[in-house]
N, C-alpha and C positions, 0 to 999 in steps of 0.2 A: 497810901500808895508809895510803892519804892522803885525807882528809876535809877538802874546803877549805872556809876559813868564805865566807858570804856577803856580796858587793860590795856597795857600795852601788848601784851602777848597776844589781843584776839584778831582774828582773821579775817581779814578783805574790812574788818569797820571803817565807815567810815564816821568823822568826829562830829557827830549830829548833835544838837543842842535839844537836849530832852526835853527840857521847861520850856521849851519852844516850842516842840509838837505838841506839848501838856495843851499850852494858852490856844495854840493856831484850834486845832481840835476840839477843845474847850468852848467853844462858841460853831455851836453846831450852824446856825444862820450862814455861817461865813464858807462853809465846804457846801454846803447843800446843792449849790447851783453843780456840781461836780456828779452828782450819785448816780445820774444817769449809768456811768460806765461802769460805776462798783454793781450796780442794778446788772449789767451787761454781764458782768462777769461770772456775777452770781448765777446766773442761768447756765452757763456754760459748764461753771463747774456741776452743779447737779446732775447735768449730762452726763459727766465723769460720773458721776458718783451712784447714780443708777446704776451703775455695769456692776459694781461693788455688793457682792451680797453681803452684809452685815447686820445683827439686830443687836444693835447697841441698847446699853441700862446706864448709859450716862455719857453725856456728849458736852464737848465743850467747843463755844461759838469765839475766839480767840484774835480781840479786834475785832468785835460785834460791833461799834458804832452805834448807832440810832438803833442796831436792834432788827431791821429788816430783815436777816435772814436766822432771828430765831423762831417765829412763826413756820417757817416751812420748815427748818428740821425738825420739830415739833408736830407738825402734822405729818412727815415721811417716818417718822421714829415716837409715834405715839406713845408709846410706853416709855420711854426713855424720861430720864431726868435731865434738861438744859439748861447748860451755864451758859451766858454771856456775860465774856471780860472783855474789860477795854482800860487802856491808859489816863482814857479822859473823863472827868467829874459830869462837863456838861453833854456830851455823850450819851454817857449811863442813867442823866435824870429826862433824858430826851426818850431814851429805851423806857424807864420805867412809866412814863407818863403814857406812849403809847401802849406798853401792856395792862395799865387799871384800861387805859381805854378800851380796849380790845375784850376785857374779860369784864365791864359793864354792859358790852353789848350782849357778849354770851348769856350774863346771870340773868338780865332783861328779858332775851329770848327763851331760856332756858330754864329760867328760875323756879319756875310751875315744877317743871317736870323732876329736877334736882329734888326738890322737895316731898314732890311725891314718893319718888324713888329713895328718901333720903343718905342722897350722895352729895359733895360738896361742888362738883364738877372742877375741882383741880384749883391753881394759882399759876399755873405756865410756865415759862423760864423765870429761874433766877437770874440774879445780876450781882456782879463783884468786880473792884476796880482793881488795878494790880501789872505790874510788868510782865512780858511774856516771859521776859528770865527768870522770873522770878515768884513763881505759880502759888497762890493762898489754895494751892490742893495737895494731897496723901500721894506718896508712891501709889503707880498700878491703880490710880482711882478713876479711870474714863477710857472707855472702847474707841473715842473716835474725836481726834481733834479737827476743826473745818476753821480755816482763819481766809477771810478774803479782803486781798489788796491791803494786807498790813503790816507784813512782815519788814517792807524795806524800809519801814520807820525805824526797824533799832540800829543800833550801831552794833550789836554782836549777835549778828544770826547763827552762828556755831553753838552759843549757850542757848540760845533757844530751841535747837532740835534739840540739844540735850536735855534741857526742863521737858520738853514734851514728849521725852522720849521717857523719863523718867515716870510722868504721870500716865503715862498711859499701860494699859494690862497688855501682857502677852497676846500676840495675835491681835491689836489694838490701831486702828488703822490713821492716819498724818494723810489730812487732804487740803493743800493750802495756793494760794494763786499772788503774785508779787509782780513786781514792774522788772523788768530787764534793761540791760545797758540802754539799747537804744531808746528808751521812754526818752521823749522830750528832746530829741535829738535837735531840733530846730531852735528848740529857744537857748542850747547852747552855741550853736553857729550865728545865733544874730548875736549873740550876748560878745563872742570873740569879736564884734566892731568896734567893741566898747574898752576893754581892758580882759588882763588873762587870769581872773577872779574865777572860782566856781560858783556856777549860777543853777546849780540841778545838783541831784544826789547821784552818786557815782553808783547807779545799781550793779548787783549783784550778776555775774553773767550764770547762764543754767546750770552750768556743766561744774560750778564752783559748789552750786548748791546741793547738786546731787554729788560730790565728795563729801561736803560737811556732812550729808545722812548721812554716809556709807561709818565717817568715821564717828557718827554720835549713837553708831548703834542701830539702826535702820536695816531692813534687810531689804533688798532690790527695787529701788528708788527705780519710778519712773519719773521720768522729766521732760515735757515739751513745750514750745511755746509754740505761738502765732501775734502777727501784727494788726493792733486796729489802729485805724486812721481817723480822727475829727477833725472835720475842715469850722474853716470861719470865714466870716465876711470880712473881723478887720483885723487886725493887730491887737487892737485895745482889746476888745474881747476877749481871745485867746490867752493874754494875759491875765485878765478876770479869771478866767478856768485854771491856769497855772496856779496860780494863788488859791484859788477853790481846792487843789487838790494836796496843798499843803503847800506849795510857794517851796522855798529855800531854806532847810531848817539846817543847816552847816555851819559850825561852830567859824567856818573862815571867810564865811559870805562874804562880802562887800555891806558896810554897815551906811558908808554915805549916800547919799542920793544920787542921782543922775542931773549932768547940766541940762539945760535946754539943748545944749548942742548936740550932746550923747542921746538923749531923748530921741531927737529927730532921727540919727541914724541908726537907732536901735526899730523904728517903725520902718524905716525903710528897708532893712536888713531882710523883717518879714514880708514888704512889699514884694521884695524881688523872689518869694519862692512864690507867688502865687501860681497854681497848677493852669491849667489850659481852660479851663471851668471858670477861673475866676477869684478860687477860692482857694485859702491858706491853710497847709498842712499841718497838723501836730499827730509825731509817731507814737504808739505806745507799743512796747514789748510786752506782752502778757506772758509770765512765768507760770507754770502750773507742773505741780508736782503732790505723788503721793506714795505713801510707803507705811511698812505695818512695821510694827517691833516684833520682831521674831522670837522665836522659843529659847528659851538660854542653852548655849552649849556647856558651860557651866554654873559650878555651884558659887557663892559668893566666896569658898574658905578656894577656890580655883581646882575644886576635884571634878573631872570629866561626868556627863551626863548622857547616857545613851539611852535611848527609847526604843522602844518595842513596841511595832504597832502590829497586833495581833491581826489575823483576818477576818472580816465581817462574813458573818454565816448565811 
């Protein structure tokens, strides 16, 4: 796996500590309690993605994690061939484990029948670890990239439309879903009682995002967000969650601990937003965007390309 650090020339990065996300991510136990909302999102976007006619022959799950949403594109794109990548080792042995599981239950069931028939009933998705900048795929090798709640991990989302704009075929469709500014907006207002450290990642706002398509080659990016809200009982928990969903991976974070004294005012910070209910807010900006790689208007030597679309009879 190759994790490259960030240029100085790249855009809106923020200076993420990669072998950070490696480790945090690497120990799936430790985000799990978080999936809830990646579960959330994932449903939303297939909403999107139903409206989309496309019959993809190779699909890539991009920040597949555990693996949960290779099953469904795999059953919505049955014929297709799926890849799930991801950054992290312990992840992708999380993913593999539940697909032998998954395809022992099928052979069990199924196994008679395979036999009779003799067909092999498949292997399901594959899996490959690897940076999104930095794709183990061919030019023009995949119809349809789907990446959920992963993107704000890199620190150069400009190279990554571009890797994915690279791998993917003409007419090849970018459906992916990320956190926006306001995510976590609270834990960095209680975090300001403490010192003026960054304590969250400076996400990406939309309208940034949909330039970087425009200028990686994307043709008519749409981009829209909405707010979900998780409340909590206490403070401590809420923090449990924060941390579930990757904590502070910022090369500038604050490395020391917290006094006792800091402690206290940082639980109060969240006392004092609790709503009328009782209960404490944490914002998320859901970012969701998608875009096709368009037809080239030229040739690579830079000679014009014009099309003739005859009339159907």
């Amino acid at each position: 796996m190759s994790l490259s650090p960030p240029s100085a020339s790249a855009k809106l990065s923020a200076p993420i500590d990669l072998p950070l996300v490696r480790r945090t991510f690497g120990r799936p136990q430790r985000v799990a309690e978080s999936d809830f909302l990646r579960r959330e999102v994932s449903f939303r976007m297939q909403e999107r993605l139903a409206l989309v006619k496309i019959v993809p022959s190779q699909v890539l799950d991009a920040g597949c994690g555990e693996g949960a949403d290779l099953p469904m594109l795999q059953k919505r794109y049955p014929e297709a061939q799926v890849v799930g990548l991801d950054g992290a080792y312990g992840m992708l042995s999380v993913a593999a484990e539940h697909q032998r599981g998954a395809q022992s239950a099928v052979n069990r069931l199924f196994g008679s029948i395979n036999k009779w028939l003799g067909t092999s009933g498949g292997n399901g998705p594959e899996l490959a670890c690897g940076d999104f900048a930095q794709l183990p795929l061919g030019p023009n090798s995949l119809d349809l990239v789907w990446s959920n709640l992963a993107l704000h991990w890199h620190p150069q989302p400009d190279r990554v439309f571009a890797e994915w704009r690279r791998v993917l075929r003409v007419e090849g469709l970018l459906m992916f879903s990320c956190f926006g500014p306001d995510t976590l907006r609270e834990v960095r207002s209680a975090f300001e009682s403490i010192d003026l450290a960054p304590h969250a990642l400076p996400f990406v706002d939309m309208h940034d995002f949909g330039d970087m398509l425009v200028n990686a080659g994307f043709s008519t990016p749409v981009m829209d967000m909405e707010t979900i809200t998780v409340t909590y009982e206490t403070p401590q928990r809420l923090l449990e969650d924060v941390r579930a969903w990757g904590g502070n991976p910022l090369e500038t974070r604050r490395r020391g601990l917290l006094s006792r004294g800091q402690h206290q005012r940082l639980l109060a910070a969240f006392e004092a937003m609790r709503n009328r209910d009782g209960k404490i807010p944490l914002t998320f900006e859901v970012v969701y965007g998608h875009a096709f790689r368009p037809v080239p208007k030229q040739t690579a030597a830079g000679e014009s390309i014009i099309r003739f679309d005859l009339p159907r009879k």
